[in-house]
ZAROZA-802580 format. One record per residue (C-alpha): x, y, z; residue in one letter; residue number from 0. Coordinates in steps of 0.05 Angstrom, whole numbers, always signed. Each point is the difference from the previous one (the first is absolute). Layout:
N
<X->X, Y->Y, Z->Z, type->A, seq->NUM>
...
***
This chain:
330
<X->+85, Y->+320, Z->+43, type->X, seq->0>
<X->-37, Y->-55, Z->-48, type->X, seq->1>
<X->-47, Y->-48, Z->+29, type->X, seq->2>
<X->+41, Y->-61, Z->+22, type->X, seq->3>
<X->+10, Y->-66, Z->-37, type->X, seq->4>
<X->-36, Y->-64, Z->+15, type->X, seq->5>
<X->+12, Y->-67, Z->-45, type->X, seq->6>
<X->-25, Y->-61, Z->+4, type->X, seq->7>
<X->-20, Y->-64, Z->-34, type->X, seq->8>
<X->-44, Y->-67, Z->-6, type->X, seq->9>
<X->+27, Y->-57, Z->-30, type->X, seq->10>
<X->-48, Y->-21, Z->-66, type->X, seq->11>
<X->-1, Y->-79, Z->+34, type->X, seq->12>
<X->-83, Y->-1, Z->-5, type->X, seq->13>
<X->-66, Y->+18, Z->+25, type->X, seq->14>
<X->+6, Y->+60, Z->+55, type->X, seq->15>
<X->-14, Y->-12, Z->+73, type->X, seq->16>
<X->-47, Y->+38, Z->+51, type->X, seq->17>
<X->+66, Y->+4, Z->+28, type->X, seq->18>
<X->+26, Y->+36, Z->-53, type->X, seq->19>
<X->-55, Y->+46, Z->+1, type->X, seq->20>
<X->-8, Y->+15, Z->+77, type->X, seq->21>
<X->+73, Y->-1, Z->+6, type->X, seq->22>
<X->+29, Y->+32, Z->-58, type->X, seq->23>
<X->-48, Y->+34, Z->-49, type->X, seq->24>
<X->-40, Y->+32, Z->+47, type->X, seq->25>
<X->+57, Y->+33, Z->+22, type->X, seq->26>
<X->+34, Y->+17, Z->-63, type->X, seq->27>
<X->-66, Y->+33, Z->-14, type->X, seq->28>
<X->+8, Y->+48, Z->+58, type->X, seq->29>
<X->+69, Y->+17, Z->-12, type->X, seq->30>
<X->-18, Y->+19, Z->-81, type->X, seq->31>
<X->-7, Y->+78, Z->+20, type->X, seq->32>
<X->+43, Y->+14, Z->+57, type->X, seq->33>
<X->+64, Y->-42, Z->-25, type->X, seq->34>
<X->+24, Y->-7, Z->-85, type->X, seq->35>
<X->-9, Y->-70, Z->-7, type->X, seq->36>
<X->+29, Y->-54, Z->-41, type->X, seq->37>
<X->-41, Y->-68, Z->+6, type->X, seq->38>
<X->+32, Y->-61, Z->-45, type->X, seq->39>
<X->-23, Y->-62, Z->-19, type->X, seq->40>
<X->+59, Y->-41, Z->+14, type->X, seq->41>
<X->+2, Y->-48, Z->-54, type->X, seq->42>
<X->+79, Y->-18, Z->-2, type->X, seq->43>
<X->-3, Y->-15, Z->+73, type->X, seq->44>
<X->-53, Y->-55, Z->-19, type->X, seq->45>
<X->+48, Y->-27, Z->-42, type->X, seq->46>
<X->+34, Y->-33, Z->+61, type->X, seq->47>
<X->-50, Y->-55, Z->-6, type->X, seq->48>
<X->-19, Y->-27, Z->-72, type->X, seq->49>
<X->-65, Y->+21, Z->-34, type->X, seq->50>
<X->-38, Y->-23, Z->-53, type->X, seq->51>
<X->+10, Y->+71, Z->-50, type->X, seq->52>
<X->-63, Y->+11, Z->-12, type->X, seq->53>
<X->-30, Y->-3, Z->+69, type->X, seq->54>
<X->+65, Y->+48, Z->+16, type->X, seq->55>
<X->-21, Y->+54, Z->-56, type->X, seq->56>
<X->-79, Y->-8, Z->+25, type->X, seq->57>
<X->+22, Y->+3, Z->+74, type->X, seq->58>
<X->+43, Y->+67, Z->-7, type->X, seq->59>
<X->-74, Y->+31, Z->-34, type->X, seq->60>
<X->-34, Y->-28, Z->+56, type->X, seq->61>
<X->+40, Y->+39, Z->+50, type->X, seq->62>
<X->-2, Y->+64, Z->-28, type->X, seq->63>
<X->-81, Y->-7, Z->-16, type->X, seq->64>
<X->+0, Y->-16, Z->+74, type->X, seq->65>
<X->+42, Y->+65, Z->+11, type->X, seq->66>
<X->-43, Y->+38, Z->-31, type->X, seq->67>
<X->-73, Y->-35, Z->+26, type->X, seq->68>
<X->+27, Y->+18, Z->+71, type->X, seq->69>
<X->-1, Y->+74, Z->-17, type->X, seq->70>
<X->+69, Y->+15, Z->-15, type->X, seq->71>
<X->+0, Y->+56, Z->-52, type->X, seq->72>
<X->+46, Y->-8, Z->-60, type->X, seq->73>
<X->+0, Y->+78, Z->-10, type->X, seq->74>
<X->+29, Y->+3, Z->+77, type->X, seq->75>
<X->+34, Y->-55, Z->-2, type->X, seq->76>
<X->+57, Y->-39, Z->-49, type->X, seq->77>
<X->-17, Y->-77, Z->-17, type->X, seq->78>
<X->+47, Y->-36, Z->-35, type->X, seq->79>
<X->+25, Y->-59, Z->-17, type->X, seq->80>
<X->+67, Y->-15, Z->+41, type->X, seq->81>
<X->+28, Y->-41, Z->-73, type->X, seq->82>
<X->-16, Y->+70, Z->-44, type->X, seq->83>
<X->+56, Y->+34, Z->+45, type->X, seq->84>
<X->+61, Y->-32, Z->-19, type->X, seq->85>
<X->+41, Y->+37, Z->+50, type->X, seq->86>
<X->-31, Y->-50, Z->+55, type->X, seq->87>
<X->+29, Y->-59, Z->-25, type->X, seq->88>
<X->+73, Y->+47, Z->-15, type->X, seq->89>
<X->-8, Y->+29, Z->+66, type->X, seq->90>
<X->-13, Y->-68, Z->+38, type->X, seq->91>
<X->+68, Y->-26, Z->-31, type->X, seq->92>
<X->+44, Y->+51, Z->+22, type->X, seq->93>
<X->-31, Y->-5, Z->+66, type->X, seq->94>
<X->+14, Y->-72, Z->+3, type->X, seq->95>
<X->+78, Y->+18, Z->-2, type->X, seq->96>
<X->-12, Y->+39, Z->+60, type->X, seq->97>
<X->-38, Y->-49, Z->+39, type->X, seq->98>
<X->+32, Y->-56, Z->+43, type->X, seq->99>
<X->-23, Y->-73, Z->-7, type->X, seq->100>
<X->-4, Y->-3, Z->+80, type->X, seq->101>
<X->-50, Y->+62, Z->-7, type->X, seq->102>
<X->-40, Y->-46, Z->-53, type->X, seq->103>
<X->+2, Y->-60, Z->+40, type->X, seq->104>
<X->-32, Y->+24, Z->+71, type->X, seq->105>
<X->-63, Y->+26, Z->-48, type->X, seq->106>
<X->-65, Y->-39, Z->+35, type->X, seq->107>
<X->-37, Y->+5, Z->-75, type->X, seq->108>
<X->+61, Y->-42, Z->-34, type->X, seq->109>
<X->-12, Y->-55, Z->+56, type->X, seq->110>
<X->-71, Y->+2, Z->-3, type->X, seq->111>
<X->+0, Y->-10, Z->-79, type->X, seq->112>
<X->+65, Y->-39, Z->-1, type->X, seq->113>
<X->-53, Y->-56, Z->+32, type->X, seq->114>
<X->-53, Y->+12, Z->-29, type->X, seq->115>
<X->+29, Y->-7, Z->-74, type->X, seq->116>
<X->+56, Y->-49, Z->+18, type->X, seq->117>
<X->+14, Y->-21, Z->-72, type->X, seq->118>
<X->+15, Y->+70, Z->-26, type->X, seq->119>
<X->+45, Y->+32, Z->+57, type->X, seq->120>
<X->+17, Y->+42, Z->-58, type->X, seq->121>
<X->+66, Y->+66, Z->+7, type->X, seq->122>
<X->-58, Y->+57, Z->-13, type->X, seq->123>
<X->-45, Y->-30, Z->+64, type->X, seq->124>
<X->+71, Y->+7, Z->+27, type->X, seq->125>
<X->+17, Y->+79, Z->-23, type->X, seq->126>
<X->-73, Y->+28, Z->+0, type->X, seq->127>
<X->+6, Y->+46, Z->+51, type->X, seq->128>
<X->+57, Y->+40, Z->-36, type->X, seq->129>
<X->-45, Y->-3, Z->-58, type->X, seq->130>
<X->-59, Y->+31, Z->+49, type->X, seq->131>
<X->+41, Y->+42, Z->+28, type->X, seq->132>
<X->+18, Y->+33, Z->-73, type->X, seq->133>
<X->-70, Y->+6, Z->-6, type->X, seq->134>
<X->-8, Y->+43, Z->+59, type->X, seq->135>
<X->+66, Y->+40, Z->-3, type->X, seq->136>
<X->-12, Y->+25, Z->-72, type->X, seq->137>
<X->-50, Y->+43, Z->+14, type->X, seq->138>
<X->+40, Y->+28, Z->+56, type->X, seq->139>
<X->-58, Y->-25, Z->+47, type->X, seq->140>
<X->-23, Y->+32, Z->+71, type->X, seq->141>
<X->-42, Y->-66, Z->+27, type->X, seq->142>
<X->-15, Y->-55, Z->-21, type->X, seq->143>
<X->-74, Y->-32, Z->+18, type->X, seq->144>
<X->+16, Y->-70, Z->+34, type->X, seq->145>
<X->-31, Y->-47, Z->+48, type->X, seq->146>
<X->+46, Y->-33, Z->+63, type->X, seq->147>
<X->+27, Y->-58, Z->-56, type->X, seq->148>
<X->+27, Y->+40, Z->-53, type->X, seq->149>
<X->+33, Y->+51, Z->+51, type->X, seq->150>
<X->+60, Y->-37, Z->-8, type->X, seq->151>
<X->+6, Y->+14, Z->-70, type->X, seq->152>
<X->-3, Y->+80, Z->+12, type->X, seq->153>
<X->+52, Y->-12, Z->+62, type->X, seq->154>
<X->+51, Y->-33, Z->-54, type->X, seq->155>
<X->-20, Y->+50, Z->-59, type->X, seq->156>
<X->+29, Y->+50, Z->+56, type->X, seq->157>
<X->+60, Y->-34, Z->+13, type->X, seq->158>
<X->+14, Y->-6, Z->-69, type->X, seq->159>
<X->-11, Y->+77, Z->-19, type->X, seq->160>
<X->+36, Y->+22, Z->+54, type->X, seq->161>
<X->+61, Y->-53, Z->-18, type->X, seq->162>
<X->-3, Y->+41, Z->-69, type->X, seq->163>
<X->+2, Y->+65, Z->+24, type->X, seq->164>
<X->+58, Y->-2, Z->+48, type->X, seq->165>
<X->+32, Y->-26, Z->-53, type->X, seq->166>
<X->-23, Y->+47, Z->-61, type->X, seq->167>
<X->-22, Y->+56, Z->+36, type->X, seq->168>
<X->-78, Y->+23, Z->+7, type->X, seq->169>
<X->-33, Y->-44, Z->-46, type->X, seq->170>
<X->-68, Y->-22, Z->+22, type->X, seq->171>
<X->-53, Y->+6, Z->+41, type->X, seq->172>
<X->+0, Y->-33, Z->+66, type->X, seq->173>
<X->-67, Y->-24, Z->-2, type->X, seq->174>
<X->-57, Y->-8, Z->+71, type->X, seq->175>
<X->-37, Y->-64, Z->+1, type->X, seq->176>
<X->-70, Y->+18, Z->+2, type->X, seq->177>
<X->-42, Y->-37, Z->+45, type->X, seq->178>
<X->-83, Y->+17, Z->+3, type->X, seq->179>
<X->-21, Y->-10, Z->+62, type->X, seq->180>
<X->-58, Y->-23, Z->-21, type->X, seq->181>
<X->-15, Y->-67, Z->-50, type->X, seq->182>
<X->+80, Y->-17, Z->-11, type->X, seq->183>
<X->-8, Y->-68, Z->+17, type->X, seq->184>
<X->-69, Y->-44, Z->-17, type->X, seq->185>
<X->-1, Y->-69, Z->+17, type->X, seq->186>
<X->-21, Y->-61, Z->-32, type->X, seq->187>
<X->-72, Y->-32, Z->+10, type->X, seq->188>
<X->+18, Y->-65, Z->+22, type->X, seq->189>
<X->+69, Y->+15, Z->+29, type->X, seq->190>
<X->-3, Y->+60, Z->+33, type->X, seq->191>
<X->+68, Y->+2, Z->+17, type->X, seq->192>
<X->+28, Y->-2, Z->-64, type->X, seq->193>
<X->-2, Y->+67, Z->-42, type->X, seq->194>
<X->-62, Y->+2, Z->-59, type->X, seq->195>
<X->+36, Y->-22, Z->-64, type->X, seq->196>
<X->-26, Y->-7, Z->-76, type->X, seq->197>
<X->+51, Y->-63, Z->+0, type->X, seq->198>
<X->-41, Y->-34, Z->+52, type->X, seq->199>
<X->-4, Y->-69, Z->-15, type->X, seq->200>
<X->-56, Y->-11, Z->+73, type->X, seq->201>
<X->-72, Y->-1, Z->-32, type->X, seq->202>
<X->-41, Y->+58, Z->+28, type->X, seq->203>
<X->+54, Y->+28, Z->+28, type->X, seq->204>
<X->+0, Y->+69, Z->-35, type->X, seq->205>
<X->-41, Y->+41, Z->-33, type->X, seq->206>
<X->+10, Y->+22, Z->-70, type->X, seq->207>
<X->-17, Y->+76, Z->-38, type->X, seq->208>
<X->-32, Y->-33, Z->-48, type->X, seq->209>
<X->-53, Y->-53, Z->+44, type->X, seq->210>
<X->-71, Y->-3, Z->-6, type->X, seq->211>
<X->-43, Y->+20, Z->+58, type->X, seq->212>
<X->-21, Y->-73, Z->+4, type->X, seq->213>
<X->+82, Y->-12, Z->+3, type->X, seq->214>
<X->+12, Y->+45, Z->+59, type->X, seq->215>
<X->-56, Y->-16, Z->+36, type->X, seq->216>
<X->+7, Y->-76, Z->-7, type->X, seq->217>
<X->+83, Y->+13, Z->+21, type->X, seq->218>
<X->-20, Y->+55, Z->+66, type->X, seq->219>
<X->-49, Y->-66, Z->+20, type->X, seq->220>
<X->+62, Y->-43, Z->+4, type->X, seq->221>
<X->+46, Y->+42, Z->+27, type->X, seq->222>
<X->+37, Y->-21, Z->+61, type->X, seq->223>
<X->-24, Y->+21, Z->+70, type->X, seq->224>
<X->+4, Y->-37, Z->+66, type->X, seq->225>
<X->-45, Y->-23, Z->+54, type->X, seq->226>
<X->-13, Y->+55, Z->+52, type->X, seq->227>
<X->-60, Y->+25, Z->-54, type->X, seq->228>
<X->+9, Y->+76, Z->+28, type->X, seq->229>
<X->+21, Y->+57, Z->-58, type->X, seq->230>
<X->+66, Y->+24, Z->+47, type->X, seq->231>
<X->+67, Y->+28, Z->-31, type->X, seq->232>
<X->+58, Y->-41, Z->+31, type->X, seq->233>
<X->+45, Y->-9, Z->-53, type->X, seq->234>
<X->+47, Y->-53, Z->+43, type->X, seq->235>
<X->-60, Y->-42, Z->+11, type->X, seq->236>
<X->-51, Y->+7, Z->-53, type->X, seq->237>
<X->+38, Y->+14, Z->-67, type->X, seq->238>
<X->-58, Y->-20, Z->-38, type->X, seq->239>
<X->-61, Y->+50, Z->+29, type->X, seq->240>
<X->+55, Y->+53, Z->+11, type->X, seq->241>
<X->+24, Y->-2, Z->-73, type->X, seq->242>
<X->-79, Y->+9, Z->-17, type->X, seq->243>
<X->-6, Y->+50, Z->+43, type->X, seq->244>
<X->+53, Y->+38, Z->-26, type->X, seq->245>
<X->-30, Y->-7, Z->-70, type->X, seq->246>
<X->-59, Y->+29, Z->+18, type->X, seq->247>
<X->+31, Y->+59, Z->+40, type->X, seq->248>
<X->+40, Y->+20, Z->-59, type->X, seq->249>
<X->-59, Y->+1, Z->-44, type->X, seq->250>
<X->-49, Y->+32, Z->+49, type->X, seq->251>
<X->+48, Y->+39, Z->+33, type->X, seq->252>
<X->-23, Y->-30, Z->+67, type->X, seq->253>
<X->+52, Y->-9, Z->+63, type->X, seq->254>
<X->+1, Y->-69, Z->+29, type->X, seq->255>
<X->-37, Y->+16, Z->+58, type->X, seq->256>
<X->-57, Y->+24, Z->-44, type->X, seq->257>
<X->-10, Y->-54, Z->-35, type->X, seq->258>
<X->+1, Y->-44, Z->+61, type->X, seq->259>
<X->-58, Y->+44, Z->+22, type->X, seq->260>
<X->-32, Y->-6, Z->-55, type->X, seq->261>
<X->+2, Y->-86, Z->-13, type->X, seq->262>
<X->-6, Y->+2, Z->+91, type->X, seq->263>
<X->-48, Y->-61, Z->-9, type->X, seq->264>
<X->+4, Y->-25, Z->-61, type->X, seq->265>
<X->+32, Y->-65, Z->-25, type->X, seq->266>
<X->+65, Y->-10, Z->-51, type->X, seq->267>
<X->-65, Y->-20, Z->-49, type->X, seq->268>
<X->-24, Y->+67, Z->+1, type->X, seq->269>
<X->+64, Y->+42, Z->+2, type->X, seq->270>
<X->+29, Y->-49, Z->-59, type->X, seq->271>
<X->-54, Y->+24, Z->-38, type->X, seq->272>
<X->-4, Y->+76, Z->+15, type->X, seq->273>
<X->+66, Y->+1, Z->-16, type->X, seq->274>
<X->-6, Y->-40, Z->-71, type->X, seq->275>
<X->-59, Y->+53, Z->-10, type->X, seq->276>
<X->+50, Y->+59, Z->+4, type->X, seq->277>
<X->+52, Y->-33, Z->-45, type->X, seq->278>
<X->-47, Y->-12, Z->-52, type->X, seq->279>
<X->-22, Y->+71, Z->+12, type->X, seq->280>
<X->+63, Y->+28, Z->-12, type->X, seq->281>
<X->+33, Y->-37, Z->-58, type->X, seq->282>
<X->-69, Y->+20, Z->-37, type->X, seq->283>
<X->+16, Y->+68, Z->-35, type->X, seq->284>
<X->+83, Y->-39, Z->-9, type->X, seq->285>
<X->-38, Y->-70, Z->-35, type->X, seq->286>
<X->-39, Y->+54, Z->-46, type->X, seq->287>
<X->+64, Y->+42, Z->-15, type->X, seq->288>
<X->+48, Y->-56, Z->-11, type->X, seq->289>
<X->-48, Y->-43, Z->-50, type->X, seq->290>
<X->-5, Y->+77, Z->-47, type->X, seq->291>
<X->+79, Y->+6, Z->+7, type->X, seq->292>
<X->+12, Y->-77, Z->-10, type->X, seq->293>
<X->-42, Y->+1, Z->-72, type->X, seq->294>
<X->+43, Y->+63, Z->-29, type->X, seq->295>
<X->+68, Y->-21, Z->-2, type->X, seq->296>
<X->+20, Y->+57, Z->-43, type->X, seq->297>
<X->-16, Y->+50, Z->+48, type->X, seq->298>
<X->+34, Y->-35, Z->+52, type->X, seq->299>
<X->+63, Y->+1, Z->-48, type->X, seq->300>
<X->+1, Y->+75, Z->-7, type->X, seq->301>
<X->+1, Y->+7, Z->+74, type->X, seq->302>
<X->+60, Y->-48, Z->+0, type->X, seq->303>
<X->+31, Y->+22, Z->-52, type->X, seq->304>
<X->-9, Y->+77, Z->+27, type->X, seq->305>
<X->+26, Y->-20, Z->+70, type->X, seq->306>
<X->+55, Y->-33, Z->-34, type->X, seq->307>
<X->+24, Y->+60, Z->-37, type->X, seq->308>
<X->-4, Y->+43, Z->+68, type->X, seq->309>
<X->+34, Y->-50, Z->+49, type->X, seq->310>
<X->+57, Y->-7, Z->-57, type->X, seq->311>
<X->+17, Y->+69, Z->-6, type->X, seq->312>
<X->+20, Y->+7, Z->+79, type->X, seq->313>
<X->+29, Y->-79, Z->+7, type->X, seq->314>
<X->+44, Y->+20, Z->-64, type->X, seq->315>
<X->+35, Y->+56, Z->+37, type->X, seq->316>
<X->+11, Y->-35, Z->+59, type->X, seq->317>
<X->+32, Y->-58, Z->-38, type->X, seq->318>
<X->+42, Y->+62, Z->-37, type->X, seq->319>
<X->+23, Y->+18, Z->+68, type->X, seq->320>
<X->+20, Y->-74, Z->+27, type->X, seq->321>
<X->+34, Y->-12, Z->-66, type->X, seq->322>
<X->+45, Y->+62, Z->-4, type->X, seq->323>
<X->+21, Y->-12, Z->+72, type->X, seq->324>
<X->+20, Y->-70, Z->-16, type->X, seq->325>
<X->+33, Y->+11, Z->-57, type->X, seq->326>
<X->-45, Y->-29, Z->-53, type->X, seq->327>
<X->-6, Y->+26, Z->-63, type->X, seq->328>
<X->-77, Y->+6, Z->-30, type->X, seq->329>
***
């Protein structure tokens, strides 16, 4: 038995998150030797909103320099470049035709960004998740890394692949959502109820890869707490010091009641601080990698452009598969 499958993807939409990191990267780091792992930068997904072309192009390099800065090994590991592997975009339309519109329309993310970008309610916000779930079910997928708000999509990509195989017979996958138990879900700065996103449009509000230590220490400063003044993890009732608190267990691989121990005295002032101190700490050897990787594009294509060639050559025989079954001549 071969290691199992894991894919999964960032959208190239900007500048990286500490949630990205804690909550995603961290992980995928982890998983690089026990699991054969395809990590994508998911630049046709992005195309749901528009983009000025050149940012889009810089963004996708971003992401995979940020792969890479976070210790994910290319050599262990296939990057790519979700637009390189046409069989996504072939994949995610044969998909749509076996995806119902009243499956589309109960998806939270479409709501969300149907508000959010009112003037460009556009059909692929509409079919993305057939398109996502193409990307997973071509590699023939075990699980799929997620936090609590994209479980949906995994639910659906189920649905979906098991719709095709009672139909076709054994076809794909039926892919596990795969949810760490630890870092799946950091919050924002200043609304700690409200997941950490790089489309943030609240000032201070999240923290990005690429800050200064002047950055993160000014935005930990301002980050929301509440008036008891006591470092205690009650996620109900303090959102704000418990979302800090869970940044700094993740990175210090403290438990909660540790690190109340450990701040038993102490003010928000001082904990705020300590826990700006650790970021800074840890992003250090990531700032150092990213700014080599970010200045040699080239290299950063051949790792593309090798990932590319290896995520083809299994996506193309799953596509065979679907296409033979359906009666499609190639």
């Amino acid at each position: 038995m071969g290691k199992k499958v894991i894919l999964s993807g960032i959208q190239a939409t900007g500048d990286l998150t500490l949630g990205n990191y804690i909550g995603a990267m961290k992980n995928f780091v982890k998983m690089q030797d026990e699991y054969d792992c395809y990590y994508m930068i998911a630049n046709l997904h992005a195309l749901t909103v528009r983009r000025n072309p050149e940012e889009l192009k810089q963004n996708a390099l971003k992401v995979l320099a940020s792969y890479i800065a976070a210790g994910i090994d290319p050599d262990k590991s296939t990057l790519f470049l979700q637009s390189q592997v046409h069989e996504h975009a072939e994949l995610g339309w044969v998909l749509d035709c076996y995806t119902y519109m009243g499956e589309l329309s109960r998806m939270t993310q479409f709501k969300d960004k149907s508000a959010k970008h009112a003037d460009n309610i556009n059909a692929g916000l509409f079919t993305y998740p057939s398109l996502m779930a193409g990307d997973i079910l071509l590699y023939q997928a075990d699980l799929v890394p997620t936090g609590e708000d994209q479980k949906q999509h995994v639910e659906l990509t189920r649905d979906i692949a098991e719709r095709f195989n009672n139909l076709y017979g054994d076809t794909f996958k039926i892919p596990e959502p795969y949810i760490p138990q630890i870092g799946a879900r950091i919050m924002g700065l200043q609304d700690p109820k409200s997941k950490m996103s790089k489309s943030s449009t609240i000032p201070n509000d999240t923290i990005l890869l690429i800050d200064t230590p002047e950055e993160i220490m000014k935005k930990l400063k301002k980050a929301v707490t509440d008036s008891e003044g006591i470092v205690r993890y009650d996620e109900e009732n303090k959102p704000g010091i418990s979302n800090l608190m869970e940044i700094y267990g993740i990175i210090t691989n403290k438990t909660m009641d540790e690190i109340e121990k450990e701040f038993e005295g102490n003010g928000y002032g001082t904990f705020k601080t300590k826990v700006a101190e650790t970021i800074i700490k840890e992003l250090e050897p990531f700032h150092k990698k990213y700014d080599e990787l970010m200045k040699n594009p080239q290299y950063l294509e051949e790792i593309y452009n090798k990932g590319a060639k290896k995520a083809s050559e299994v996506a193309s025989k799953t596509l065979k598969n679907v296409y033979e079954k359906i009666g499609i001549i190639k």
